[in-house]
C-alpha positions in Angstrom: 65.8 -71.2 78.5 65.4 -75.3 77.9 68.8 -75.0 76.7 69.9 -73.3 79.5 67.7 -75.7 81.8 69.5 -78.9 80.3 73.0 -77.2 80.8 72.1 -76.5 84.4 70.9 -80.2 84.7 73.6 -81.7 83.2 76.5 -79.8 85.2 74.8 -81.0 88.5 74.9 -84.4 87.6 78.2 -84.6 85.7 79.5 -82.8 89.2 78.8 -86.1 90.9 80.2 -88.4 88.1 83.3 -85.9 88.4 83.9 -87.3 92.1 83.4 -91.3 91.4 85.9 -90.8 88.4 87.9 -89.0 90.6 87.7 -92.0 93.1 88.8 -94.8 90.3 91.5 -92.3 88.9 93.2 -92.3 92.1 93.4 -95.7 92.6 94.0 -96.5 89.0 97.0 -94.4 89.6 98.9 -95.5 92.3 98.0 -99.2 92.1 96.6 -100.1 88.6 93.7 -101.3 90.0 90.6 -100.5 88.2 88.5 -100.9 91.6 84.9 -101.7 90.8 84.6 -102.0 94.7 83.9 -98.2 94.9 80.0 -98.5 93.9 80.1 -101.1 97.0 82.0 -98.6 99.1 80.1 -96.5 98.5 76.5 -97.4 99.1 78.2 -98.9 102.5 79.5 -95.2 103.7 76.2 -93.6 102.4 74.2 -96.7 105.1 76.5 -95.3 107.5 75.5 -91.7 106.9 71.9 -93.0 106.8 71.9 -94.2 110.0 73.8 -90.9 111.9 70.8 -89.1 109.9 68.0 -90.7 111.2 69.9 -90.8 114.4 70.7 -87.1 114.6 68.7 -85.7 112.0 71.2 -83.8 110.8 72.4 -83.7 107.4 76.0 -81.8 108.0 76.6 -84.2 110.6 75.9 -87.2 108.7 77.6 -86.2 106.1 81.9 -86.3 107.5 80.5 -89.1 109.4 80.2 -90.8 105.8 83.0 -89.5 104.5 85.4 -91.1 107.7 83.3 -93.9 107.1 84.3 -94.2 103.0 87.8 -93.1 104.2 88.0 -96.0 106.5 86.5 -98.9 104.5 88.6 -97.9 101.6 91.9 -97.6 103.5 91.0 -101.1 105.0 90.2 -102.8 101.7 93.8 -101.8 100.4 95.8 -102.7 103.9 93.3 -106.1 103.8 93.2 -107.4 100.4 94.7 -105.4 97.7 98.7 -105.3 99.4 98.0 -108.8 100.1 97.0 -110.0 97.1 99.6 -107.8 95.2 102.1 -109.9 97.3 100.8 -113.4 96.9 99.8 -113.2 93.0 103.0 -110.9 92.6 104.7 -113.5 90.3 101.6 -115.3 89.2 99.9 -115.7 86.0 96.9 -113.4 87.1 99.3 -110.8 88.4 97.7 -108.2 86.5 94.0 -109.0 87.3 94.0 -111.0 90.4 93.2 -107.4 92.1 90.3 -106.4 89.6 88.7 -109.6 90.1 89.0 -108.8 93.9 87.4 -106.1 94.0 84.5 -107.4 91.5 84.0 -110.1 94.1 84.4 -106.7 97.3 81.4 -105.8 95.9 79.2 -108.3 95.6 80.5 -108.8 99.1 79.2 -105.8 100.5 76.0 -105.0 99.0 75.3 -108.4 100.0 76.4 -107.3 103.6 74.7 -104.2 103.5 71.5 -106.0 102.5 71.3 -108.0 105.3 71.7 -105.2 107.6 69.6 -102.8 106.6 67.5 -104.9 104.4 66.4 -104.6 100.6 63.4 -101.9 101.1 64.1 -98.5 99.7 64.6 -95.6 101.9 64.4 -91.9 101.4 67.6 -89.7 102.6 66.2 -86.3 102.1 68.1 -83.6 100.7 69.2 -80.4 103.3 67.8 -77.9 101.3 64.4 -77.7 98.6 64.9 -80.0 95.6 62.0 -77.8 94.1 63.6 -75.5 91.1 64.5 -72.2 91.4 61.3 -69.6 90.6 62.2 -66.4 88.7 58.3 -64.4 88.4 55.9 -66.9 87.0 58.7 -69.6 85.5 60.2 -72.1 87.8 63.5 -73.8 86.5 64.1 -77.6 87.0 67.3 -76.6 88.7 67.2 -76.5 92.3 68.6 -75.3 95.8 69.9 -78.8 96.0 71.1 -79.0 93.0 73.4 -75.8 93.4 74.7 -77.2 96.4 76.1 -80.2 94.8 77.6 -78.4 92.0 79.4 -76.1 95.2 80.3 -78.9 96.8 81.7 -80.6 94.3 84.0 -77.4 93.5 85.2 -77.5 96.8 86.1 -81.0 97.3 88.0 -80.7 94.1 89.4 -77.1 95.1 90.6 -79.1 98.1 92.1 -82.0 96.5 94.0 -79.5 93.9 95.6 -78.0 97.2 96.5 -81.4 99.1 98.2 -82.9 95.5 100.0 -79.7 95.2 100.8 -77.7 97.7 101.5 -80.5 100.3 104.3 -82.9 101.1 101.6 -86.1 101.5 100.5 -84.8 98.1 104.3 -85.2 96.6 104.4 -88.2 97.7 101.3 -89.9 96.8 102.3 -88.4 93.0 105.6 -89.4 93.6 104.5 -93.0 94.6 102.0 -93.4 91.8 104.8 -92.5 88.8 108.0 -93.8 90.4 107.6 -96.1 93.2 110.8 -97.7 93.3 112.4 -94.1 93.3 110.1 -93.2 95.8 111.2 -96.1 97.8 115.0 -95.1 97.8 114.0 -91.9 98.6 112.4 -92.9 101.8 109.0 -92.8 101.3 106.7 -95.4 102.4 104.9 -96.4 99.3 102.3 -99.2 100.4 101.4 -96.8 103.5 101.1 -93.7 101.0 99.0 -95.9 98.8 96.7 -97.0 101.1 96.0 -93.2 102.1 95.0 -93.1 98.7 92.8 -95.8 99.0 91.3 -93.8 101.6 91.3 -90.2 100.4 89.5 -92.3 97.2 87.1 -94.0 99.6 86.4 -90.6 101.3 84.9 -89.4 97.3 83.1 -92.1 96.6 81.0 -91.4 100.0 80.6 -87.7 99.0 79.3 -88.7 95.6 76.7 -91.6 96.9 75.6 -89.1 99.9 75.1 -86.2 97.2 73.5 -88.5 94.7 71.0 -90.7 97.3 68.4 -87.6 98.0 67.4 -87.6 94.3 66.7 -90.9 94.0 66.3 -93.7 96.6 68.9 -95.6 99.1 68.7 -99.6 98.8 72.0 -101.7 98.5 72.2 -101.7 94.4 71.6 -98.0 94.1 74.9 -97.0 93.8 75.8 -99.0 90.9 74.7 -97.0 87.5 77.1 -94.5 89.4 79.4 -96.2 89.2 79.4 -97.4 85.5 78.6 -93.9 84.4 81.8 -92.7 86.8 84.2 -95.4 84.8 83.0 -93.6 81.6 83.5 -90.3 82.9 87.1 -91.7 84.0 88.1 -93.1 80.6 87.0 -90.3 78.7 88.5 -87.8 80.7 91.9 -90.1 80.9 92.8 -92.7 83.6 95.5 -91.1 84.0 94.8 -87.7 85.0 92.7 -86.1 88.1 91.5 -83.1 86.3 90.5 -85.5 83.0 88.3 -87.3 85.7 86.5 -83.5 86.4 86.2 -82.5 82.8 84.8 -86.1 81.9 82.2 -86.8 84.9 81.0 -83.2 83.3 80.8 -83.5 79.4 79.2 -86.9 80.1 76.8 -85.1 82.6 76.3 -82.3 80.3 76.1 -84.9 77.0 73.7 -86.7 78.8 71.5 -84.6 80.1 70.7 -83.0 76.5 70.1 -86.6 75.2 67.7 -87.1 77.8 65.8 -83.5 77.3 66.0 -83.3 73.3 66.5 -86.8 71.7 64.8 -89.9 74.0 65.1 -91.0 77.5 65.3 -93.9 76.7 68.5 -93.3 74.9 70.0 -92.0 77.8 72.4 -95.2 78.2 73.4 -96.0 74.6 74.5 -93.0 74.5 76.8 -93.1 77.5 78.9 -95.7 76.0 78.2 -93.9 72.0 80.3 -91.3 73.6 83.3 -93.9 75.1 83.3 -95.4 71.9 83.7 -92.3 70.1 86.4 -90.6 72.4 88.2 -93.9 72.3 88.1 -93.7 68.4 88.9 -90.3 68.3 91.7 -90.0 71.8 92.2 -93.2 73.4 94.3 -92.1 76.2 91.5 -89.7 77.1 90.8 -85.8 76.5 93.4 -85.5 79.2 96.3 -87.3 78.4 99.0 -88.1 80.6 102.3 -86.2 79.3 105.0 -88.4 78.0 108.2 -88.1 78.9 111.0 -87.3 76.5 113.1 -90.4 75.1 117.0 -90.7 76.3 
């Protein structure tokens, strides 16, 4: 039953990593951009969502309000200052990280902004259903209502993601733009707008993950940011390169860590995070997920 316990655990929070690696895969895809603006993002669309709570009290409508809200900032950050910069550094000798050095400098930025705002006290964003755990008889269960609802939600988010990248024309052409965007250009798509949905459909996880994420701990403008280190791991372990290595990763790290925490030391709980990098890059450095190579002419 611990076992079991722990699995539960884990699976809830590696759902959660699953969406913020999902959110850096993207953009790592079409642009190459490792975007450590997303924890900033973030914790900006999760104020938003704050503030339609308290205004409406009402957690489903808060909720697409933060997602429109992530959408929007992270369409805006590529259309402001990713394109431009691409196109002013494009020939430069920082062409390669003038853009990750961007968004370093986004996010101090916005937590800065968001601190002045709403201020640094921390505020509670309660959860729509019980966090208590489940009780089966006499034994109640560490995992909760809550906790099953972000492990549904994150399966539908990704359920609906799986549909829009394949089943969809805007889905063709964001893969399309990602792998071959000079091919993509002759064959009339429009690349920089395509990518800067992606920015947004990426901006729109990120603000799922911090709104499912905020209820079990507190909301002040840094709280977003372990997320977002642990979300990077999940990324690179699952493989930069692959949507569905993002999923399997945010979960095996969830999982991982979550049995560290229960069975070894708490306090191990973030060594081990990066033990487990290390070893996956020792052991498969282009992820558990690797991107398929193409045959040679």
């Amino acid at each position: 039953m611990r076992i079991l316990n722990t699995f539960l655990i884990g699976l809830s929070s590696g759902s959660i990593y699953s969406l913020m690696a999902f959110a850096l895969v993207l953009v790592w895809r079409s642009t190459r951009v490792v975007n450590f603006a997303q924890a900033g993002q973030a914790i900006l669309s999760t104020y938003i969502g704050y503030v339609a709570l308290t205004h409406w009290h009402n957690y489903w409508l808060a909720l697409p309000v933060a997602v429109v809200a992530g959408a929007i900032v992270g369409g805006l950050v590529d259309l402001v200052v990713i394109r431009n910069l691409a196109k002013r550094s494009a020939h430069g000798p920082l062409a390669s990280i003038a853009p990750i050095i961007a968004t370093l400098g986004l996010l101090g930025i916005i937590r800065a902004v968001v601190g002045m705002v709403w201020g640094g006290d921390l505020h509670q964003y309660p959860a729509p259903v019980s966090n208590h755990g489940f009780t089966f008889g006499t034994t109640t269960i560490p995992f909760s209502p809550y906790n099953l609802l972000i492990v549904a939600t994150t399966v539908g988010v990704m359920a609906l993601f799986a549909l829009l990248f394949q089943r969809t024309s805007l889905g063709l052409a964001l893969r399309a733009s990602a792998f071959a965007p000079e091919t993509s250009r002759l064959a009339g798509v429009r690349v920089d707008r395509i990518r800067t949905i992606g920015w947004a459909i990426s901006g729109a996880a990120g603000a799922i993950a911090g709104v499912l994420v905020t209820p079990q701990n507190s909301l002040s403008p840094n709280s977003l940011d372990l997320l977002l280190v642990l979300g990077f791991v999940a990324a690179v372990i699952g493989g930069l390169e692959s949507l569905i290595g993002a999923a399997i990763g945010g979960l095996v790290l969830g999982v991982g860590l979550a049995f560290v925490r229960e069975f070894v030391s708490t306090s191990l709980e973030f060594p081990a995070t990066f033990m487990v990098l290390l070893l996956v890059l020792l052991v498969k450095p282009a992820g558990l997920i690797a991107a398929r190579k193409g045959r040679d002419a």
